[in-house]
C-alpha positions as CSV (number, residue, x, y, z in Angstrom):
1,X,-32.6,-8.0,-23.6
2,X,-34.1,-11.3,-23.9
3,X,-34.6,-10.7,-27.6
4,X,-30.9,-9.9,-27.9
5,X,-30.2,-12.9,-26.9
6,X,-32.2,-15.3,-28.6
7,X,-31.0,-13.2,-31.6
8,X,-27.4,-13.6,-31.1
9,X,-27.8,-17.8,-29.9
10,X,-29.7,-18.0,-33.4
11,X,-27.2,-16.0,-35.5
12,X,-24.5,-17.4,-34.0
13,X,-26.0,-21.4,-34.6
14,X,-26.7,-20.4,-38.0
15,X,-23.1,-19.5,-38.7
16,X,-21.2,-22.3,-37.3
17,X,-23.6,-24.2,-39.8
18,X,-22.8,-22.0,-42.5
19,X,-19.5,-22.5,-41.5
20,X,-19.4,-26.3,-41.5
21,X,-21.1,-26.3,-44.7
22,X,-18.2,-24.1,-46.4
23,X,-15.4,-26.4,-44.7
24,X,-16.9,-29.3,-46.4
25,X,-17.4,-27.9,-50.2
26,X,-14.3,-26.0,-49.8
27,X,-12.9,-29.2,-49.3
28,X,-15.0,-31.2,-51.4
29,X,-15.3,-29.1,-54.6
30,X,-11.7,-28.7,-55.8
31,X,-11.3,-32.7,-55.6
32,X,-13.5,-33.0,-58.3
33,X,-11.9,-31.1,-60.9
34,X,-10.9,-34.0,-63.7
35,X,-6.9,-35.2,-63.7
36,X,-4.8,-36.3,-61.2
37,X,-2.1,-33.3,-60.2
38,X,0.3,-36.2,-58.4
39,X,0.8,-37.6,-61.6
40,X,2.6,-34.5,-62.8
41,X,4.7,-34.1,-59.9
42,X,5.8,-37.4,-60.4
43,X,6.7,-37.1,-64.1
44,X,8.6,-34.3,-63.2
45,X,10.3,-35.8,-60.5
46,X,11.1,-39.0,-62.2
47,X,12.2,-37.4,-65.3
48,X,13.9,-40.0,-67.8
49,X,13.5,-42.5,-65.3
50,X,11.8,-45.9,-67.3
51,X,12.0,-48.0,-64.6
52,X,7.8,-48.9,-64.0
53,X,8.8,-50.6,-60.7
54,X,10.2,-47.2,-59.8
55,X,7.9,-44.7,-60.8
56,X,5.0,-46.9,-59.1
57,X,6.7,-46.3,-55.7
58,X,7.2,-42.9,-55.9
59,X,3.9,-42.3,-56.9
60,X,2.8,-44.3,-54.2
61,X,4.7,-42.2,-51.9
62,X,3.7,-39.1,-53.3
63,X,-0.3,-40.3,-52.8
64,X,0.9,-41.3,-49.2
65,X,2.4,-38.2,-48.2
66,X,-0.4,-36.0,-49.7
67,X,-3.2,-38.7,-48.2
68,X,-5.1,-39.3,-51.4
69,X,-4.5,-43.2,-51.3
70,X,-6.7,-42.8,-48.2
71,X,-10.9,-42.8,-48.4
72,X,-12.3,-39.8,-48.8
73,X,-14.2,-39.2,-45.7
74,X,-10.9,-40.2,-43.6
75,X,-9.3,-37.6,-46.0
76,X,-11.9,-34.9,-44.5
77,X,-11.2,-35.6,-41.0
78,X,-7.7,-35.2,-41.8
79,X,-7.7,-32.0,-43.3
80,X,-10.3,-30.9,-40.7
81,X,-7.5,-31.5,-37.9
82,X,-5.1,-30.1,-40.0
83,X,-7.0,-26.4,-40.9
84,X,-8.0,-26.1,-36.7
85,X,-4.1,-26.6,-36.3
86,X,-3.3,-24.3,-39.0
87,X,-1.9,-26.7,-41.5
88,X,-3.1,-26.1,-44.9
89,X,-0.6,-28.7,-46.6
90,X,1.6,-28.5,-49.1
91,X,1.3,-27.2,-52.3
92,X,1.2,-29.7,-55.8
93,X,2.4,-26.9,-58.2
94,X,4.9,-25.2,-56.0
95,X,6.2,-28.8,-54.0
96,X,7.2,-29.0,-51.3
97,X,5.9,-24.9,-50.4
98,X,3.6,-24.8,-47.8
99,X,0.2,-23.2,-48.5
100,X,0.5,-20.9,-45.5
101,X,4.0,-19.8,-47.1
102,X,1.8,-18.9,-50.3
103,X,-1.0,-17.2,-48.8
104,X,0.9,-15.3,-46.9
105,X,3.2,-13.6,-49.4
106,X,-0.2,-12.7,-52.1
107,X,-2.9,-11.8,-49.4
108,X,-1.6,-8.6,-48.4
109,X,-1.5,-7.4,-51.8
110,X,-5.6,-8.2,-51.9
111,X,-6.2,-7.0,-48.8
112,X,-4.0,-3.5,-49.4
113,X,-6.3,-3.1,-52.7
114,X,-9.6,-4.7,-52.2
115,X,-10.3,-3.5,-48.2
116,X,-9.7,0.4,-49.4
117,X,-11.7,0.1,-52.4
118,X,-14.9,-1.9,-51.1
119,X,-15.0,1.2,-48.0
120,X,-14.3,3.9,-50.2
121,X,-16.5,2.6,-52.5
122,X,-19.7,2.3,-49.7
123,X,-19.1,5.5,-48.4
124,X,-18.7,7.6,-51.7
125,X,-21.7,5.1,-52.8
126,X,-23.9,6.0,-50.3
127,X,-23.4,9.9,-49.9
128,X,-24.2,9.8,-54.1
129,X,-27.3,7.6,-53.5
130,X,-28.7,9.9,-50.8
131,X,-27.9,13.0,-52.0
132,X,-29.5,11.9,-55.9
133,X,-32.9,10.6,-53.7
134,X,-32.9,14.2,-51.6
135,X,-32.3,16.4,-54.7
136,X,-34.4,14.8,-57.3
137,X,-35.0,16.7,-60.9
138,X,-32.0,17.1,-63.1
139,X,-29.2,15.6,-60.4
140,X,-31.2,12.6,-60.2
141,X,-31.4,12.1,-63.9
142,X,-27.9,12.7,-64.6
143,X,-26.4,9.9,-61.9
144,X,-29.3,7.6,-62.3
145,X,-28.3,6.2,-65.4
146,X,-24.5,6.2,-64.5
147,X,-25.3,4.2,-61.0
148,X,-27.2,1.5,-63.3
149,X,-24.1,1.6,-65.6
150,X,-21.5,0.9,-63.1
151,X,-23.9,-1.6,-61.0
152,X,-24.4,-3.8,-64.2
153,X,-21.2,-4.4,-65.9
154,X,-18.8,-6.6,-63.8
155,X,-15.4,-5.5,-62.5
156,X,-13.3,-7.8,-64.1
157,X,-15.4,-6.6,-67.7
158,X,-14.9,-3.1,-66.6
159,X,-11.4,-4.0,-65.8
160,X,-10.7,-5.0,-69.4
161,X,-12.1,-1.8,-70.7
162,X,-10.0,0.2,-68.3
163,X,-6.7,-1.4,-69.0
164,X,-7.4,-1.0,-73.0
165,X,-8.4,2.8,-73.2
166,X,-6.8,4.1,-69.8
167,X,-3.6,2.0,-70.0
168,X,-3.2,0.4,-73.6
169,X,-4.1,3.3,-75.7
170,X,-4.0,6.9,-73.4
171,X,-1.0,5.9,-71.6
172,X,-2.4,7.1,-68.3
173,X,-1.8,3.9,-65.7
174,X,0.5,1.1,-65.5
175,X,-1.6,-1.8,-67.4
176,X,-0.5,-5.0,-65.1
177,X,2.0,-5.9,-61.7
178,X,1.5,-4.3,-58.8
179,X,5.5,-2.5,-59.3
180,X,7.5,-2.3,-61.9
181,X,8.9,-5.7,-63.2
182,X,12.7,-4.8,-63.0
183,X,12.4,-3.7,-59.1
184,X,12.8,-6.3,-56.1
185,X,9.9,-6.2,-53.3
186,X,12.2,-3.3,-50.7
187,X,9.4,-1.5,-48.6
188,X,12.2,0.4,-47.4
189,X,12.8,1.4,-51.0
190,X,11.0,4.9,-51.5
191,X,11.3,4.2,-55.7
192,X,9.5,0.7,-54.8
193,X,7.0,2.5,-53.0
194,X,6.3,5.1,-55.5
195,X,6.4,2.1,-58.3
196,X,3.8,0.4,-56.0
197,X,1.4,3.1,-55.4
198,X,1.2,4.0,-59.5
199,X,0.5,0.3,-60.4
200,X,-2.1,0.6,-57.7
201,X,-4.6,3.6,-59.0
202,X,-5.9,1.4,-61.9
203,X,-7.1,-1.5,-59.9
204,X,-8.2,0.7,-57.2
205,X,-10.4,2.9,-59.3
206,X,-12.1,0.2,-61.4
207,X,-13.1,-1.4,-58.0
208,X,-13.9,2.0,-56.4
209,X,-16.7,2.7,-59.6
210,X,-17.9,-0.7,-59.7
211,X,-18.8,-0.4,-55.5
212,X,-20.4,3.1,-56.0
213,X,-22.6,1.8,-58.9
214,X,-24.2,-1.0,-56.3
215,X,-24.2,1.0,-53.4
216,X,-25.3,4.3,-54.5
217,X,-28.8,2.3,-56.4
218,X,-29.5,0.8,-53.2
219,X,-29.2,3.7,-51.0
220,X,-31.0,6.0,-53.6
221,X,-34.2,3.3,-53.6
222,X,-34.4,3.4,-49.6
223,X,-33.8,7.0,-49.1
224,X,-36.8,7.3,-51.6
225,X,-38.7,4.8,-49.5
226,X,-38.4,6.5,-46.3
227,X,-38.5,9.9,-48.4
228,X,-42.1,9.0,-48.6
229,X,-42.9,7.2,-45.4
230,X,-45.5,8.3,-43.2
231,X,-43.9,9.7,-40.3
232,X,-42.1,12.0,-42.7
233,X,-45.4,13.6,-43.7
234,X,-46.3,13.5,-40.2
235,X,-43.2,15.2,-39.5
236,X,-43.6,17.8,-41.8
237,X,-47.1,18.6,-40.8
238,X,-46.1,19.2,-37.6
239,X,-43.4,21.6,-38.7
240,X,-40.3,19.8,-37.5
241,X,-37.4,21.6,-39.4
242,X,-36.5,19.2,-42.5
243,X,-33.0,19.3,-42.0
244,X,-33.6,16.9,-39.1
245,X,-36.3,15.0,-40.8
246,X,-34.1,14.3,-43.4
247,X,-31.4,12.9,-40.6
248,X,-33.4,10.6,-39.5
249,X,-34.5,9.4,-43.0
250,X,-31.2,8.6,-44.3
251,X,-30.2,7.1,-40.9
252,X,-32.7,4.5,-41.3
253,X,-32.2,3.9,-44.8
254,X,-28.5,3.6,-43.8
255,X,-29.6,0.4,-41.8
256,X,-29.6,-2.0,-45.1
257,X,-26.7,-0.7,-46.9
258,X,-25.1,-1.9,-43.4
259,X,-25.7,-5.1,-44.0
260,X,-24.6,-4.1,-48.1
261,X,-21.3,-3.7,-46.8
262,X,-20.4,-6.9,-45.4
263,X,-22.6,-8.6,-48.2
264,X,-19.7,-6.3,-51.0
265,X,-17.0,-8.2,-48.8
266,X,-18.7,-11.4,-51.1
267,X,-17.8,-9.2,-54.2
268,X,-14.1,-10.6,-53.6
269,X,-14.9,-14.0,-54.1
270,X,-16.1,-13.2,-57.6
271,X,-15.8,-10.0,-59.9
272,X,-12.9,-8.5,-57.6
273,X,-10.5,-11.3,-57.9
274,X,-10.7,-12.0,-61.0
275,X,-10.1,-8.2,-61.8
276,X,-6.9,-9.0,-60.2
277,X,-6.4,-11.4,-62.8
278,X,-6.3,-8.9,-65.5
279,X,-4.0,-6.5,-64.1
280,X,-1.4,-9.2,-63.2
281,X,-1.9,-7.8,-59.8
282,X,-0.1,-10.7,-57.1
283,X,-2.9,-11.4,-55.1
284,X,-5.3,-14.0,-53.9
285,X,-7.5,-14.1,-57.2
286,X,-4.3,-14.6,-59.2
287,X,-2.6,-17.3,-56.8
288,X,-6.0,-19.0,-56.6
289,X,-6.5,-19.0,-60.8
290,X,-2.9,-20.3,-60.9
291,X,-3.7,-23.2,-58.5
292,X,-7.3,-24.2,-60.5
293,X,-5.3,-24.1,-63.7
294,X,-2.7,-26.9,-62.2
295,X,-5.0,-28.7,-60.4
296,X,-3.5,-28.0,-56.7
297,X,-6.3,-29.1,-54.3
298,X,-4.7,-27.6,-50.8
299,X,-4.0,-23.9,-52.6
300,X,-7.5,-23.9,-54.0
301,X,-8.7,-24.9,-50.6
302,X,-6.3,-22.7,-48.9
303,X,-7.2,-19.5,-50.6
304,X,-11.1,-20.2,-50.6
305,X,-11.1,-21.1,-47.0
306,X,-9.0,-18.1,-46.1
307,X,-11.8,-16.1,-47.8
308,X,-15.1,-17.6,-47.0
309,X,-13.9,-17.5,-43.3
310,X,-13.5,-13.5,-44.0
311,X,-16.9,-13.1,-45.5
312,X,-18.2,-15.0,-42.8
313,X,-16.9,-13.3,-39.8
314,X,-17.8,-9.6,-41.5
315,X,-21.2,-10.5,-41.6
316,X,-21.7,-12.0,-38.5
317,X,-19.9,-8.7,-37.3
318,X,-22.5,-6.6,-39.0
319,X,-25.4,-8.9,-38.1
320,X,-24.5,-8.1,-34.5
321,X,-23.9,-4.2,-34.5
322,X,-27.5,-4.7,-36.7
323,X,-29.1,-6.2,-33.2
324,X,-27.4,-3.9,-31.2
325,X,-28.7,-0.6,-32.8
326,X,-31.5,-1.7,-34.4
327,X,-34.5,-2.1,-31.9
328,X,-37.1,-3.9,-34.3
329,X,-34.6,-6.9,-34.1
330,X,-35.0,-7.1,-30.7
331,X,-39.2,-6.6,-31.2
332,X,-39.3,-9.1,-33.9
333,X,-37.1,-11.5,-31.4
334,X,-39.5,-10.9,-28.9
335,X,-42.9,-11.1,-30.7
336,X,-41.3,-15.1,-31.8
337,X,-40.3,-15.9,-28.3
């Protein structure tokens, strides 16, 4: 129990670091993309307006209102306040929108297409990868090559190829949008629904592959490990029935690919979202590449901090249940103690 403990105290200081660290670059990192966003918004605001006595004021106010005439560690402990009250600010590109406002309308659409894929993926992943390490010989030889193909190439690559053959040329999937373009957002609306749900099997397959590639290699590569371990020869020797053995071996190697699933919550960060770029799909990847591309600092921290925060709190999660069910945590915690 004491192990436990200490485990959890450490995991838990660790990730309140992690966490500051995050804030800080999240922060940080979009500020130092090149141009100055509040000058557009004023040269759209002003419009044909000459006076310079003019302009200057309103620029001054815009820099006011968004707190960039203020230093830059002042500007931190601002937006600090502001994210533990649940303030993201307001948008540059879509003035005077509130982040929040934003967020909230494109994150279900991630959610409703990443979550399902990255679980379905791990599961189906996993059963392949233990099943190809059990059987060996011809089944092992077949899949091998096609988990190293779909681990390799990255979604938003396999994404492309997709939406060219599946969509462009064999007319099987809607190629972009989550619904049809004519159709208003009516969840009530069984055609929107049915619209929504056959823009959806493209993105969800090309994510559901790319997840079975990663998952299926790493599960394949323990089950082999513990395959071969020791005790299984012991086992065997002793003439313990191998279906059992062979629960027991892909229950340990199941331990890792654990900590693989909240480690494929990352995945959205990078090959995921931009996926969602290429199908047009009106999520978090595409709100955030809208906001880098116009230079809004409190969307692109928005939607990063909205996701980092995710990651962080699934593996943490997982780290836990690891400690809880795993008893050579507790030994290794006890053995430093």
């Amino acid at each position: 129990m004491k192990g436990l403990q200490k485990y959890l105290l450490k995991k838990t200081g660790w990730y309140l670091v992690t966490l500051f660290i995050a804030v800080f670059l999240n922060f940080m990192l979009p500020r130092l993309i090149p141009g100055n966003p509040v000058a557009s918004i004023v040269a759209e605001a002003t419009g044909t307006l000459t006076d310079a006595a003019a302009i200057k004021k309103i620029y001054d106010t815009y820099m006011s209102m968004f707190g960039l005439d203020k230093p830059m560690w002042q500007q931190f402990l601002i937006y600090v306040n502001n994210v533990f009250h649940g303030n993201l600010g307001l948008s540059f590109y879509q003035f005077p929108r509130p982040v929040s406002d934003i967020i909230g309308s494109c994150i279900h659409w991630t959610l409703m297409l990443q979550l399902p894929a990255i679980l379905v993926g791990w599961f189906v992943g996993n059963a392949l990868g233990a099943l190809t390490a059990y059987r060996k010989g011809v089944f092992d030889r077949v899949f091998f090559p096609l988990f190293l193909f779909l681990s390799a190439i990255p979604a938003f690559g396999f994404a492309y190829v997709n939406v060219y053959f599946l969509s462009n040329q064999l007319k099987l999937f809607p190629g972009s949008l989550a619904y049809s373009f004519e159709m208003l957002p009516n969840w009530a609306n069984p055609g929107f629904l049915l619209s929504v749900l056959d823009h959806y099997r493209l993105p969800f397959l090309t994510m559901v592959l790319v997840a079975i590639g990663g998952q299926s290699l790493g599960m394949r590569e323990m089950s082999i490990y513990e395959l071969n371990a020791d005790y299984v020869k012991y086992s065997r020797l002793l003439g313990i029935k191998d279906k059992k053995i062979v629960w027991y071996v892909f229950r340990n190697a199941m331990l890792p690919q654990i900590n693989g699933l909240a480690l494929s919550l990352g995945s959205m960060i990078g090959g995921n979202l931009i996926a969602e770029i290429v199908f047009s799909y009106p999520g978090l990847g595409t709100t955030m590449f809208t906001a880098i591309r116009n230079q809004d600092f409190p969307l692109i921290s928005g939607c990063t901090l909205i996701i980092t925060v995710t990651v962080l709190i699934a593996n943490f999660v997982v780290d836990i249940i690891c400690g809880l069910i795993d008893p050579r945590v507790r030994m290794t915690q006890q053995e430093e103690g």
